[in-house]
C-alpha positions, 0 to 999 in steps of 0.5 A: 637941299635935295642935291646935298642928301644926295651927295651925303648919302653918296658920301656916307654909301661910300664911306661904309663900302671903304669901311667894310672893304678895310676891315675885310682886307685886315681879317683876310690878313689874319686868316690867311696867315703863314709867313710875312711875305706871304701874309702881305703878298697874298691879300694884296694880290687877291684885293688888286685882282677883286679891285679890277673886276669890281671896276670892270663890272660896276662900271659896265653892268650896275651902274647902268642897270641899278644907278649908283646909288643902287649900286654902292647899296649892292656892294654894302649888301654883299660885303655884310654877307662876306665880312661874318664869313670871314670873322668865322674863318678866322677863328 
């Protein structure tokens, strides 16, 4: 019984991260609006360069350092920060 709340709770950790993640690269797309290709190329660039790092540096420092699970909550922490910052620029 252990093993299985701890993969639902990976499972659901992960789950938030990739929902918060989704939303953030949509409302990126509406603040950063100029022309079409610049509208797709631009975030798409910046999320495969934030996509390198972040594997980069969870890979090396958090998950050594704070687990995995301490880990996806950090990204969650960070992306609660990030998303109404975002929702305020689009306005």
């Amino acid at each position: 019984m252990k093993a299985f709340a701890g993969s639902f709770l990976l499972i659901t950790l992960s789950v938030v991260t990739g929902v918060l993640t989704g939303a953030e690269f949509s409302i990126t797309g509406k603040v950063s609006f100029s022309t079409p290709w610049d509208t797709a190329g631009t975030p798409y660039a910046a999320d495969l360069i934030g996509v390198s790092l972040n594997a980069f540096v969870t890979t090396i420092f958090f998950i050594p350092l704070i687990g995995i699970y301490g880990s996806c909550l950090f990204l969650i922490g960070l992306k609660i920060i990030i998303f109404p910052l975002l929702c305020i620029g689009e306005k």
